[in-house]
PyMOL Python script that loads the backbone (N, CA, C, O; Angstrom):
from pymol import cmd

cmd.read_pdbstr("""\
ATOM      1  N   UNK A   1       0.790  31.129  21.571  1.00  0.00           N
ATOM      2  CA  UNK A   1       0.653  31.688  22.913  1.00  0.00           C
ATOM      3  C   UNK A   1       1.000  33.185  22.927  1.00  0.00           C
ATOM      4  O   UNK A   1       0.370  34.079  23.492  1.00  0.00           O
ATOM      5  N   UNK A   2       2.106  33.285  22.207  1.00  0.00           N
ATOM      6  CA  UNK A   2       2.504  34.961  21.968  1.00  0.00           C
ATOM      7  C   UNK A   2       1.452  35.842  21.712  1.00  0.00           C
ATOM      8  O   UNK A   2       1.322  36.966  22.196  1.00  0.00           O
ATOM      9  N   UNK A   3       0.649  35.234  20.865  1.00  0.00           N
ATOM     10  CA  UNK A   3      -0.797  36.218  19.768  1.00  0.00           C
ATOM     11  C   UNK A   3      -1.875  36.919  21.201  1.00  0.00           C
ATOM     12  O   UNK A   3      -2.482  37.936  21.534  1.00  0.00           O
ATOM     13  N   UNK A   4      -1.472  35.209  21.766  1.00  0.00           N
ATOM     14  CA  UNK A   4      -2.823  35.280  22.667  1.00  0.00           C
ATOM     15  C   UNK A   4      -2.595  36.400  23.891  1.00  0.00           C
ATOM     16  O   UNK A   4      -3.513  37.059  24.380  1.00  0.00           O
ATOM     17  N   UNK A   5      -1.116  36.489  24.309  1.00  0.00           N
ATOM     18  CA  UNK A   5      -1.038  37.354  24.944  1.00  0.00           C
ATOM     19  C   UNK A   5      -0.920  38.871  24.835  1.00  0.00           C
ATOM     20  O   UNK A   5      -0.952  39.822  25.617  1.00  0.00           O
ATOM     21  N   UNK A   6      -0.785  38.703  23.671  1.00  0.00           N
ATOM     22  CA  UNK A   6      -0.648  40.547  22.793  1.00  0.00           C
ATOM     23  C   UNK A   6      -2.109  40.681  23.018  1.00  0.00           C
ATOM     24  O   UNK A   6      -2.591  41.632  23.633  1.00  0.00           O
ATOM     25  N   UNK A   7      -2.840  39.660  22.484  1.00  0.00           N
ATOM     26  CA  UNK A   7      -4.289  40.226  22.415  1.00  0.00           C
ATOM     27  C   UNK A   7      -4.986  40.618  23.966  1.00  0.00           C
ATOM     28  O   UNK A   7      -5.804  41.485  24.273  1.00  0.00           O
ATOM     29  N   UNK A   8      -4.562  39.992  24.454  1.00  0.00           N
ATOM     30  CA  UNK A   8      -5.172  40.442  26.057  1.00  0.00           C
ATOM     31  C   UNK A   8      -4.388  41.360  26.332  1.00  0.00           C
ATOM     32  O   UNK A   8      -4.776  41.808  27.411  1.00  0.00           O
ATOM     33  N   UNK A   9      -3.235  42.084  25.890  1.00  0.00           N
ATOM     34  CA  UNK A   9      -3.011  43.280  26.404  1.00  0.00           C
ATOM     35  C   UNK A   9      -1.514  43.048  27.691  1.00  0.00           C
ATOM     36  O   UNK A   9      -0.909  43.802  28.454  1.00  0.00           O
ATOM     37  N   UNK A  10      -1.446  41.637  27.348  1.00  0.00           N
ATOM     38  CA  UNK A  10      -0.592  41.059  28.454  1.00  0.00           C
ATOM     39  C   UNK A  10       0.766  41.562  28.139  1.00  0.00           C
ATOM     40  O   UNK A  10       1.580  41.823  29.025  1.00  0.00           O
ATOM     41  N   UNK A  11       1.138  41.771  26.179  1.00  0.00           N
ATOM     42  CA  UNK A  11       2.368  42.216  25.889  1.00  0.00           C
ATOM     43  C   UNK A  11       2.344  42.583  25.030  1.00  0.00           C
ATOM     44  O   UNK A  11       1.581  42.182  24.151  1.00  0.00           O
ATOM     45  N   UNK A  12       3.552  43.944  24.839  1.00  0.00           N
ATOM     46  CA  UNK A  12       3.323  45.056  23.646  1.00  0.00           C
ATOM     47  C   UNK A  12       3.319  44.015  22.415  1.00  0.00           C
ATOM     48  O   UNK A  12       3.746  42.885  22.179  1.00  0.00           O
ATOM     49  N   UNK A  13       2.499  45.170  21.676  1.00  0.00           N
ATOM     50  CA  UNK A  13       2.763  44.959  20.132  1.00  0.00           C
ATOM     51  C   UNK A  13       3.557  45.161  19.162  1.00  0.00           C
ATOM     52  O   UNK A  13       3.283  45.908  18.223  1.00  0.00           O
ATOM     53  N   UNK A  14       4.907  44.353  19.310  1.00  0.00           N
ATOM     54  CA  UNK A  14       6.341  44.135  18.920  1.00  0.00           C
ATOM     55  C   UNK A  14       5.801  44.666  17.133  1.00  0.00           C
ATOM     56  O   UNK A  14       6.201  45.759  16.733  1.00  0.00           O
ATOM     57  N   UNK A  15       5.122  44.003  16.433  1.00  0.00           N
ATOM     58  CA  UNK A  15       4.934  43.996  15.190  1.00  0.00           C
ATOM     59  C   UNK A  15       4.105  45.103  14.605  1.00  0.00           C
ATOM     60  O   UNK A  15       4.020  45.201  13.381  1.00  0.00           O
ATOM     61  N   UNK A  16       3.435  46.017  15.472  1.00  0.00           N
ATOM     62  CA  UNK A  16       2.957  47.330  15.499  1.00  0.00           C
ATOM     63  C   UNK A  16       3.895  48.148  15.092  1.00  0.00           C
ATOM     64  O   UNK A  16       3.932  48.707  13.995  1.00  0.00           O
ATOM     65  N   UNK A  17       4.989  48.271  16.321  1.00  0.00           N
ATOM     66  CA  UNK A  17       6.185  49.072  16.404  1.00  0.00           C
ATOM     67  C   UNK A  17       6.952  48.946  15.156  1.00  0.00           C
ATOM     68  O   UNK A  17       7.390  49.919  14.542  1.00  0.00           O
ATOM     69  N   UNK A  18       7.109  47.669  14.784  1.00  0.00           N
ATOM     70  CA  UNK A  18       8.086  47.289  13.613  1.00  0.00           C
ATOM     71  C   UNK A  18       7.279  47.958  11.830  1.00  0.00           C
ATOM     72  O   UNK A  18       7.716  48.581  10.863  1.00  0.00           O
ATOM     73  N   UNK A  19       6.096  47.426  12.184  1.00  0.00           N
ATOM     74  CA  UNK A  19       5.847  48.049  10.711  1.00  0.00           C
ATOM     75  C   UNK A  19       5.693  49.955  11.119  1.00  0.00           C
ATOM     76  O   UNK A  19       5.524  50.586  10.075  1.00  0.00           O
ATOM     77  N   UNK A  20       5.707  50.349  11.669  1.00  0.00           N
ATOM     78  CA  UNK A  20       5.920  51.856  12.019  1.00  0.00           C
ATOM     79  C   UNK A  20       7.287  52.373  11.411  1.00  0.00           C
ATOM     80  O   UNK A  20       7.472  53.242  10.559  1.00  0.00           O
ATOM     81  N   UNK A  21       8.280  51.501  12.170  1.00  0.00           N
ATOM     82  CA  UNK A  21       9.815  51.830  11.796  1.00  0.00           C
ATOM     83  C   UNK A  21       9.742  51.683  10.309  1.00  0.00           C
ATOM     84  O   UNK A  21       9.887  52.566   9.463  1.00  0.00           O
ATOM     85  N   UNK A  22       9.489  50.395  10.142  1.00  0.00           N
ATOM     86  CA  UNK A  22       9.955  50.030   8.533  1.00  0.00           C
ATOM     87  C   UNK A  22       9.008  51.424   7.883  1.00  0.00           C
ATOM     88  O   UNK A  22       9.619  52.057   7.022  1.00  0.00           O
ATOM     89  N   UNK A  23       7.509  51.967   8.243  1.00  0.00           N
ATOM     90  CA  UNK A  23       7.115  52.907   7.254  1.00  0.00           C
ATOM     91  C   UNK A  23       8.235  53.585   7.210  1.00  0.00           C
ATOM     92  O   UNK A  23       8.923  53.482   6.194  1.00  0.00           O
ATOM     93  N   UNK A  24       8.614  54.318   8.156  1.00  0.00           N
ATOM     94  CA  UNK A  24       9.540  55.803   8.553  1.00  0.00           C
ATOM     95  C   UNK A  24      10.728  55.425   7.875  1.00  0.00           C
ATOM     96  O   UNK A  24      11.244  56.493   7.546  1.00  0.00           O
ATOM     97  N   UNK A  25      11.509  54.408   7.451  1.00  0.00           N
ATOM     98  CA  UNK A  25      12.688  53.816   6.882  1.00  0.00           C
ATOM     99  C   UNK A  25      12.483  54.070   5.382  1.00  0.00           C
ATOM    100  O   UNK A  25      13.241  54.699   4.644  1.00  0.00           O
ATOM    101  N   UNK A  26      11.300  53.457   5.055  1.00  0.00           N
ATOM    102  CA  UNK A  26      10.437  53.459   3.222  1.00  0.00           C
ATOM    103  C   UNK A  26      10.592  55.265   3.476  1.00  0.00           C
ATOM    104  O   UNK A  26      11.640  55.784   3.092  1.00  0.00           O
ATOM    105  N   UNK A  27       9.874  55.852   3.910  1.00  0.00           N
ATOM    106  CA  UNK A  27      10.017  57.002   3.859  1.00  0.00           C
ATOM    107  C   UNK A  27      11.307  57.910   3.804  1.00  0.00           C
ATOM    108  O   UNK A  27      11.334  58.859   3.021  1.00  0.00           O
ATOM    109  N   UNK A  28      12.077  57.705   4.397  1.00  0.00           N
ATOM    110  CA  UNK A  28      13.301  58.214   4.858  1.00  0.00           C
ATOM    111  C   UNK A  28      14.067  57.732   3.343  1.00  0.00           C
ATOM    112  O   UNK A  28      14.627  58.667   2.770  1.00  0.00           O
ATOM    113  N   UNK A  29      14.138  56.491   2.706  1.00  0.00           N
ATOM    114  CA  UNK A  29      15.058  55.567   1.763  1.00  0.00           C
ATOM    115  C   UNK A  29      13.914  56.913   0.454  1.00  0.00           C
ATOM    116  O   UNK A  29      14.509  57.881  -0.020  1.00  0.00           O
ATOM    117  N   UNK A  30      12.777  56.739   0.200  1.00  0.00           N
ATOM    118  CA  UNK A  30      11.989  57.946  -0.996  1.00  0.00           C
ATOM    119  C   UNK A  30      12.570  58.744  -0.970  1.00  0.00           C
ATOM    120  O   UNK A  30      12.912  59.124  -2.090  1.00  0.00           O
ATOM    121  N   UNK A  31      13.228  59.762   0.496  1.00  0.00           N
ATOM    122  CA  UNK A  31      13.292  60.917   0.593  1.00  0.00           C
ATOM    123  C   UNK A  31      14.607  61.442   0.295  1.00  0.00           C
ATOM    124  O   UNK A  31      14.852  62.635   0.117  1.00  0.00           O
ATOM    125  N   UNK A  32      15.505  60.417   0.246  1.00  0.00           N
ATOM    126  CA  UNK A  32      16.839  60.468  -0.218  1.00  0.00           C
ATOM    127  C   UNK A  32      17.437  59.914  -1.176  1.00  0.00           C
ATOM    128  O   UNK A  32      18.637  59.763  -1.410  1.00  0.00           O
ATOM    129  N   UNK A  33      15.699  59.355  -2.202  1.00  0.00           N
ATOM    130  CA  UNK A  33      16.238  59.205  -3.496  1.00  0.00           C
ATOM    131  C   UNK A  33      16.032  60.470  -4.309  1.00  0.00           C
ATOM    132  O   UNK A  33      16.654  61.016  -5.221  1.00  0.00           O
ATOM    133  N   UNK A  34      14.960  60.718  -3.653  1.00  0.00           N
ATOM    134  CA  UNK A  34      14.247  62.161  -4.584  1.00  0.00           C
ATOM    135  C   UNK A  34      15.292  63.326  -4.130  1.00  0.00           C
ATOM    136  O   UNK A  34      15.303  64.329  -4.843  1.00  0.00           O
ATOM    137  N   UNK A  35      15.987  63.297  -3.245  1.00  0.00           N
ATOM    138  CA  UNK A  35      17.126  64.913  -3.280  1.00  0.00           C
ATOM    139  C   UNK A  35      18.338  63.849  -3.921  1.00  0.00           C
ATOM    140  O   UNK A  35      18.851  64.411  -4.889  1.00  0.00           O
ATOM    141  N   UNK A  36      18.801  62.817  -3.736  1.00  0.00           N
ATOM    142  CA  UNK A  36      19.788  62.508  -5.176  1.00  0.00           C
ATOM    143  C   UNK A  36      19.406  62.246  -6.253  1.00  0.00           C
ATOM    144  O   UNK A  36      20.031  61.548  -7.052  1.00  0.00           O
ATOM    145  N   UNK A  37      18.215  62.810  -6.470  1.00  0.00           N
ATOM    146  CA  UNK A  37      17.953  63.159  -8.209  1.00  0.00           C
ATOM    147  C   UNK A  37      18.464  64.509  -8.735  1.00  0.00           C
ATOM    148  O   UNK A  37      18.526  64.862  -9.912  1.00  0.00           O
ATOM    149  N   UNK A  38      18.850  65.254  -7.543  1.00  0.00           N
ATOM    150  CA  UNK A  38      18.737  66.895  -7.980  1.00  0.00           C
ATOM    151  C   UNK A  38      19.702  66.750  -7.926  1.00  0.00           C
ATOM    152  O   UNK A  38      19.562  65.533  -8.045  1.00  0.00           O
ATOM    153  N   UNK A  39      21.069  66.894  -7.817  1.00  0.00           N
ATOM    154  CA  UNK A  39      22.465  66.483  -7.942  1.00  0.00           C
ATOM    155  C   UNK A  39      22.798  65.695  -9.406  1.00  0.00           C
ATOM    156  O   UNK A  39      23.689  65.962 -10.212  1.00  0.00           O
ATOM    157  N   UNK A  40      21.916  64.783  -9.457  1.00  0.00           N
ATOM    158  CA  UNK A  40      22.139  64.077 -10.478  1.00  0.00           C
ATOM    159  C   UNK A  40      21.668  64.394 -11.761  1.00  0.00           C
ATOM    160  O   UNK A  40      22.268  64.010 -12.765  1.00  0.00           O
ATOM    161  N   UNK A  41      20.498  65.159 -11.818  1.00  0.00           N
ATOM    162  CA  UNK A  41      20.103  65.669 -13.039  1.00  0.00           C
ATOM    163  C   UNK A  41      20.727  67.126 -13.431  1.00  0.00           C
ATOM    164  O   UNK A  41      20.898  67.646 -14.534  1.00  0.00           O
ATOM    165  N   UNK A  42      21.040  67.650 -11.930  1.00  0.00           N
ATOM    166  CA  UNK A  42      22.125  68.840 -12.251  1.00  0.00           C
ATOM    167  C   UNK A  42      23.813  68.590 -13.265  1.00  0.00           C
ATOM    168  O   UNK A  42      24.441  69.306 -14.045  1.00  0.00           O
ATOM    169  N   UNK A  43      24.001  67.252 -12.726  1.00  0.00           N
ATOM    170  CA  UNK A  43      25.447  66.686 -12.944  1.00  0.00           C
ATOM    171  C   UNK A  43      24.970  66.586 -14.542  1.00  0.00           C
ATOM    172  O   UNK A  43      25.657  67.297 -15.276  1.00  0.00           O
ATOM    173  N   UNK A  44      23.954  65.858 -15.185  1.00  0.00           N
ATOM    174  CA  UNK A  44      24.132  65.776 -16.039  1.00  0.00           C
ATOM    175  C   UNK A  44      23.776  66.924 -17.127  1.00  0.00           C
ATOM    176  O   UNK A  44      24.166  66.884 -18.294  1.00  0.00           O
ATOM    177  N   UNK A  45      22.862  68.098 -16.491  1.00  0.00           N
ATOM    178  CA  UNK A  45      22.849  69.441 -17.579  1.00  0.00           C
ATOM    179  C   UNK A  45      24.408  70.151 -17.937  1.00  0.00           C
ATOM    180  O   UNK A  45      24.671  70.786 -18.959  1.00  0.00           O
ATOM    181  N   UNK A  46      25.261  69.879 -16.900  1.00  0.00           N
ATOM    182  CA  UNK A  46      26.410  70.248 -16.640  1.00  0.00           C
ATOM    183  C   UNK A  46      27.146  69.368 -17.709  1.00  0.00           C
ATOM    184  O   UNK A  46      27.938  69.833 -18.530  1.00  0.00           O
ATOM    185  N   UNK A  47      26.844  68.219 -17.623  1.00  0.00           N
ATOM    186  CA  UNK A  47      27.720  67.545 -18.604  1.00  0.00           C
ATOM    187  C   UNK A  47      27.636  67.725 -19.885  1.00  0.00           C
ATOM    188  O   UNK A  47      28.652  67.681 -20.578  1.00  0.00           O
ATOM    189  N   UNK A  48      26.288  67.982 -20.466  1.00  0.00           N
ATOM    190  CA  UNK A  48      26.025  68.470 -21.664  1.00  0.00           C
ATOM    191  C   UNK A  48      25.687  69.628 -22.333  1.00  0.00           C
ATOM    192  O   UNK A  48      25.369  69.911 -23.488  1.00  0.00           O
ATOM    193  N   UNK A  49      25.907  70.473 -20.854  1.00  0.00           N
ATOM    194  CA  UNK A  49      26.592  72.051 -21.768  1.00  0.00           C
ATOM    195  C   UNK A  49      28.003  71.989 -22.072  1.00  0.00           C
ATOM    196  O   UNK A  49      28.480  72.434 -23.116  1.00  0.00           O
ATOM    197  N   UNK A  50      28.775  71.344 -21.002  1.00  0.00           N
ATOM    198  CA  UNK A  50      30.201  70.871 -21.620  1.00  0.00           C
ATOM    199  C   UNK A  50      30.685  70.529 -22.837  1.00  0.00           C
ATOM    200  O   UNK A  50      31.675  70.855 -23.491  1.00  0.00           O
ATOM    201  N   UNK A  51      29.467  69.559 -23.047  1.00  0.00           N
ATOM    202  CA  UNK A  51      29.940  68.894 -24.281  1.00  0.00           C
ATOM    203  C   UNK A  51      29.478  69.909 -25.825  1.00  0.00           C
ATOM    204  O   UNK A  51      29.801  69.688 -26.992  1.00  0.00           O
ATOM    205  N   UNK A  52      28.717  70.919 -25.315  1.00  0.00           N
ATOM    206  CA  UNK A  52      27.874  71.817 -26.041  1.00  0.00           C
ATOM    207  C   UNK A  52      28.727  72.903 -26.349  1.00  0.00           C
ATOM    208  O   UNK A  52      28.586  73.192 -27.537  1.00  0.00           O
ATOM    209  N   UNK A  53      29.584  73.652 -25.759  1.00  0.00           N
ATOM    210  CA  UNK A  53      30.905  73.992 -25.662  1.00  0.00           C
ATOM    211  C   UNK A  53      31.643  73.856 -26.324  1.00  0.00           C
ATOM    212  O   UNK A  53      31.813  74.427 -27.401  1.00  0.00           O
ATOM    213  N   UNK A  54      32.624  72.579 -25.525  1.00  0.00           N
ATOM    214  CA  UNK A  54      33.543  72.392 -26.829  1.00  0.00           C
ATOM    215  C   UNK A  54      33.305  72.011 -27.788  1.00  0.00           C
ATOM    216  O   UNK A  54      34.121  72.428 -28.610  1.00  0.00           O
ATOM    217  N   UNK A  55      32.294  71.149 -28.373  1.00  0.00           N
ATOM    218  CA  UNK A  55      31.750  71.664 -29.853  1.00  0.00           C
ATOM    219  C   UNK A  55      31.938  72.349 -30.653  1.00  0.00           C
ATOM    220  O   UNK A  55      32.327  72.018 -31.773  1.00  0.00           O
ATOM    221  N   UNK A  56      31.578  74.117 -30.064  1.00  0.00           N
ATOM    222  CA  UNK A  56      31.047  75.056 -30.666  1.00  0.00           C
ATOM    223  C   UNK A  56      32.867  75.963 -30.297  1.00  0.00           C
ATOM    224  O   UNK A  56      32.815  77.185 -30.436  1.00  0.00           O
ATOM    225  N   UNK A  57      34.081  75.464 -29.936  1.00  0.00           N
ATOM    226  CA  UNK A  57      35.198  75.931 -30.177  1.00  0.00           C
ATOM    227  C   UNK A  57      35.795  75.520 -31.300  1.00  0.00           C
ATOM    228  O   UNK A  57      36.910  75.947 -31.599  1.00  0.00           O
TER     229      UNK A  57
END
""", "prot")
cmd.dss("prot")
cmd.show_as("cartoon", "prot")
cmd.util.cbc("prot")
cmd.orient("prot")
């Protein structure tokens, strides 16, 4: 009965809205893996000039 009434326009499209959010969420969750990569690949050039360093004392 729910379907039937979305389809006539009788009531919003709850599941429209929802896969919208969830894109913008997928998006948002990419977008804050890809800037904690740059931290993280920084952390580790850092770690291995360190280690490049004391080595070479």
């Amino acid at each position: 009965m729910g379907q039937a009434k979305r389809d006539q326009g009788l009531r919003p499209d709850q599941a429209g809205a929802d896969e919208e959010r969830i894109k913008a969420l997928e998006r948002e969750v990419r977008d804050l893996c890809q800037a904690n990569e740059i931290p993280r690949k920084t952390s580790a050039d850092f770690a291995v000039a360190e280690l490049d360093r004391r080595s070479k004392l």
